[in-house]
C-alpha positions in Angstrom: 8.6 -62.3 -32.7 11.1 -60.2 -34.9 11.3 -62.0 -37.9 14.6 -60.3 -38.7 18.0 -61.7 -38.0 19.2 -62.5 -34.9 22.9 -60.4 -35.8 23.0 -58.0 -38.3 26.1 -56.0 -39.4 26.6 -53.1 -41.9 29.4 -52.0 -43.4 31.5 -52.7 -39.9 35.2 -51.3 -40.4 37.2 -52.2 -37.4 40.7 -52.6 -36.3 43.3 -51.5 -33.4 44.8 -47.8 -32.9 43.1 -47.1 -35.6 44.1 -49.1 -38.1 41.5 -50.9 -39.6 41.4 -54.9 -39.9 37.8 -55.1 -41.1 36.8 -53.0 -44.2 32.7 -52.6 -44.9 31.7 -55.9 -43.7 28.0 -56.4 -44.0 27.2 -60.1 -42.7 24.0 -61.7 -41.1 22.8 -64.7 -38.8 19.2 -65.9 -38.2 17.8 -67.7 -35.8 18.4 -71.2 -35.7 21.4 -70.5 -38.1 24.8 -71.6 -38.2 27.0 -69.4 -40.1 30.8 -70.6 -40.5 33.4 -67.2 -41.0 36.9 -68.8 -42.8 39.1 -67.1 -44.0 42.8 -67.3 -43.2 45.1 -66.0 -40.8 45.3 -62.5 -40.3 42.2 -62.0 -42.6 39.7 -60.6 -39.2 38.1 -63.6 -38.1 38.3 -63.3 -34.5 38.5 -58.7 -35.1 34.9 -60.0 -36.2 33.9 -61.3 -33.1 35.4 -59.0 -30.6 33.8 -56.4 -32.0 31.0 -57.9 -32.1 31.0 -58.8 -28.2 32.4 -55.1 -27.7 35.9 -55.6 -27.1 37.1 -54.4 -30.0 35.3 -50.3 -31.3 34.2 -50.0 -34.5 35.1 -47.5 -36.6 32.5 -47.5 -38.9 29.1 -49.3 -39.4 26.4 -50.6 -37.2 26.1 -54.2 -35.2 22.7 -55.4 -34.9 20.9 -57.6 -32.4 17.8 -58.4 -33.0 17.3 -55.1 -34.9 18.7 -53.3 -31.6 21.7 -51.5 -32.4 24.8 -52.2 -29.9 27.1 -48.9 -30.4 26.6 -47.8 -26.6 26.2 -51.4 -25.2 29.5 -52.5 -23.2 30.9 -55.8 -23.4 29.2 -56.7 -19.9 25.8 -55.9 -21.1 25.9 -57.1 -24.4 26.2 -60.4 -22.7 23.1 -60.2 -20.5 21.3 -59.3 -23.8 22.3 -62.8 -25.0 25.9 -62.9 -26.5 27.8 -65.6 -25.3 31.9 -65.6 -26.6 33.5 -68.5 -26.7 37.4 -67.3 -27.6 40.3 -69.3 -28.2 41.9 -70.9 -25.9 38.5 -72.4 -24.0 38.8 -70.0 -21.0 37.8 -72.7 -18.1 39.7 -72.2 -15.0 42.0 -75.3 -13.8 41.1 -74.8 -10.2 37.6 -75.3 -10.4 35.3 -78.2 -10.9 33.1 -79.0 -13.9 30.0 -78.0 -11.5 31.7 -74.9 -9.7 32.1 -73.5 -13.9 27.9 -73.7 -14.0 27.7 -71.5 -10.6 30.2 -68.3 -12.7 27.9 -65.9 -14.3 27.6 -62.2 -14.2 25.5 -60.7 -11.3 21.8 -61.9 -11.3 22.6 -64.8 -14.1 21.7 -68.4 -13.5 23.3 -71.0 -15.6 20.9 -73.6 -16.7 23.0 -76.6 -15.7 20.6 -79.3 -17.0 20.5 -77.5 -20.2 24.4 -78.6 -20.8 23.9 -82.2 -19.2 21.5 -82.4 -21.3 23.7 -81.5 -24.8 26.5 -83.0 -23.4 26.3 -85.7 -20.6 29.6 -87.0 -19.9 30.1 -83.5 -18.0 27.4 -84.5 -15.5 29.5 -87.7 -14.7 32.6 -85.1 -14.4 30.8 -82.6 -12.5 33.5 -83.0 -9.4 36.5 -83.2 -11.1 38.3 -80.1 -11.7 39.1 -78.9 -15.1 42.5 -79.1 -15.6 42.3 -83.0 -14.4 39.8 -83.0 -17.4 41.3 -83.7 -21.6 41.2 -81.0 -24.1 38.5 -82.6 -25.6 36.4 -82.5 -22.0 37.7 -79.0 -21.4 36.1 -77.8 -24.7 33.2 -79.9 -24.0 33.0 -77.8 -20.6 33.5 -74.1 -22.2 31.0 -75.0 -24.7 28.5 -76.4 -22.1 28.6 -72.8 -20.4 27.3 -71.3 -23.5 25.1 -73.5 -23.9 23.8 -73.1 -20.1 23.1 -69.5 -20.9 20.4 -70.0 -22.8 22.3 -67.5 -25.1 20.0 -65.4 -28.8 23.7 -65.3 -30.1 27.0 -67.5 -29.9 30.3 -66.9 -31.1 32.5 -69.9 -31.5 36.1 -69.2 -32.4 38.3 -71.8 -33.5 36.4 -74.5 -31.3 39.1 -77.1 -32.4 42.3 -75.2 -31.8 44.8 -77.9 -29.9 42.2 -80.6 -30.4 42.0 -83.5 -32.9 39.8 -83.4 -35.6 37.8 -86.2 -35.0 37.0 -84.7 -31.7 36.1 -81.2 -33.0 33.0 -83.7 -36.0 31.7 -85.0 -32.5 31.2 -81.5 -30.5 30.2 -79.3 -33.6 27.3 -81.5 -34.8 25.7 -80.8 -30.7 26.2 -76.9 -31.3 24.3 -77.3 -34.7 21.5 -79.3 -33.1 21.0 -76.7 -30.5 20.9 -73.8 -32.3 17.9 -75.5 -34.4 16.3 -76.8 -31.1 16.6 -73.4 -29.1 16.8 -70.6 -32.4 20.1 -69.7 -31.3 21.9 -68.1 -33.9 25.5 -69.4 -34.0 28.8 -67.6 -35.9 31.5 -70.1 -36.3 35.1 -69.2 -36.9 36.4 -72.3 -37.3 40.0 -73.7 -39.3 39.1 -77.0 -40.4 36.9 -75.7 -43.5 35.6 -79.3 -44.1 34.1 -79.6 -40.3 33.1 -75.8 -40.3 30.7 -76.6 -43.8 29.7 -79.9 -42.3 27.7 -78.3 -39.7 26.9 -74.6 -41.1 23.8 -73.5 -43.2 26.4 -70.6 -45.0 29.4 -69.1 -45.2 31.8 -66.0 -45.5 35.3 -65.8 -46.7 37.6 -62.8 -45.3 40.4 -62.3 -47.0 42.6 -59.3 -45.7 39.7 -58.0 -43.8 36.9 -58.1 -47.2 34.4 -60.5 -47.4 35.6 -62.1 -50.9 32.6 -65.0 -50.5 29.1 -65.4 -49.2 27.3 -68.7 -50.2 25.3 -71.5 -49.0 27.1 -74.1 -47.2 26.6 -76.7 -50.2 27.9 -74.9 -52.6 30.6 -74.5 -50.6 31.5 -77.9 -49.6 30.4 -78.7 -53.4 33.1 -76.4 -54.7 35.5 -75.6 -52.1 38.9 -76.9 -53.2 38.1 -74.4 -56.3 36.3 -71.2 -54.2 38.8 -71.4 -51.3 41.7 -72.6 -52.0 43.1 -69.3 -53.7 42.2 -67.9 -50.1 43.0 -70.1 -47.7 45.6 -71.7 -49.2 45.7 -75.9 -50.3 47.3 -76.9 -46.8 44.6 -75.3 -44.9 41.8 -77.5 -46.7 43.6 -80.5 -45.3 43.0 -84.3 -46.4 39.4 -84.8 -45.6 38.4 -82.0 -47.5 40.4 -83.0 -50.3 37.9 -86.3 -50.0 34.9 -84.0 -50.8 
């Protein structure tokens, strides 16, 4: 088993048109980690990820996967090599039912089904209905069961709780958490309530205009966030709970 990390990058500079977003980003995830990426908007969260999944090109530095490096990997195959992008916006399609979602794969895939009952197991009670009859919370539920029902080495979450309330966002994060130490997925997190994102992560990075400005462990992040991230994320962003501790 490679004891290494599960992701790896070095000094990734990335961006659009050839602009970069991303300057010399080195980052890393293990297995069974959870690693939350803050930083505010515009500072190359979700740049981060979609170069990581290949829809974005670097333009300098190296992504690793399990010590393989992904430069002439398209986005297609680095998903049967065990990247599973969740992006904003849930990507579930209305028309179909939660069980139709679990029969979607690229050619030769099989879902495991009974792996997302099995984390979450109100969708095997909705496994008829069709998704947009289903909440936002249920849709999310759904999007992140997929992930989860591809058995996947990496996952990248971004901004799980966009549209959704809070309090639903503490109930689904906690299940990714436990599954990444159950399976030895590695998970990266971008995620904008800090307070949730550091409830469930093991460490994490602050961007801030495409520079990692932070890397810590999560407890000494929730232990001293209003005074580490405030100056980059801004006192509104922290929001009431974190303000709590």
């Amino acid at each position: 088993m490679n004891a290494g990390p599960v992701l790896a990058i070095e000094g990734l500079t990335a961006g659009y048109d050839g602009a970069p977003v991303l300057r010399d980003l080195d980052l890393h995830v293990d297995a069974g980690e959870v690693v939350a990426l803050l930083g505010p908007n515009g500072a190359g969260k979700t740049t981060t990820l979609r170069t990581i999944s290949g829809l974005v090109h670097p333009l300098a530095g190296a992504i690793l996967l399990n010590g393989n490096d992904l430069a002439r990997r398209s986005p297609s195959a680095r998903a049967r090599l065990g990247i599973a992008h969740m992006p904003e916006g849930r990507g579930v399609f209305f028309g179909l039912t939660v069980a139709e979602h679990f029969r979607l794969g690229y050619p030769g895939e099989r879902l495991e089904t009974d792996t997302a009952y099995e984390y979450f197991p109100l969708l095997a009670k909705l496994a008829d209905r069709r998704a947009g009859l289903l909440s936002g919370g249920e849709q999310q539920m759904l999007a992140l069961g997929r992930a989860l029902a591809r058995r996947p080495r990496l996952m990248l979450l971004d901004e799980p709780s966009l549209g959704l309330a809070p309090v639903i966002v503490e109930d689904l994060l906690p299940i990714v958490s436990n599954y990444a130490k159950e399976s030895g997925c590695a998970v990266l997190l971008v995620e904008q309530h800090i307070h949730i994102a550091l409830a469930v992560a093991d460490r994490g990075y602050v961007l801030s205009h495409g520079e990692l400005v932070i890397h810590e462990h999560a407890d000494v992040l929730r232990a001293d966030h209003e005074l580490i991230l405030s100056g980059y994320l801004g006192e509104q962003a922290l929001g009431p709970a974190a303000a709590d501790g």
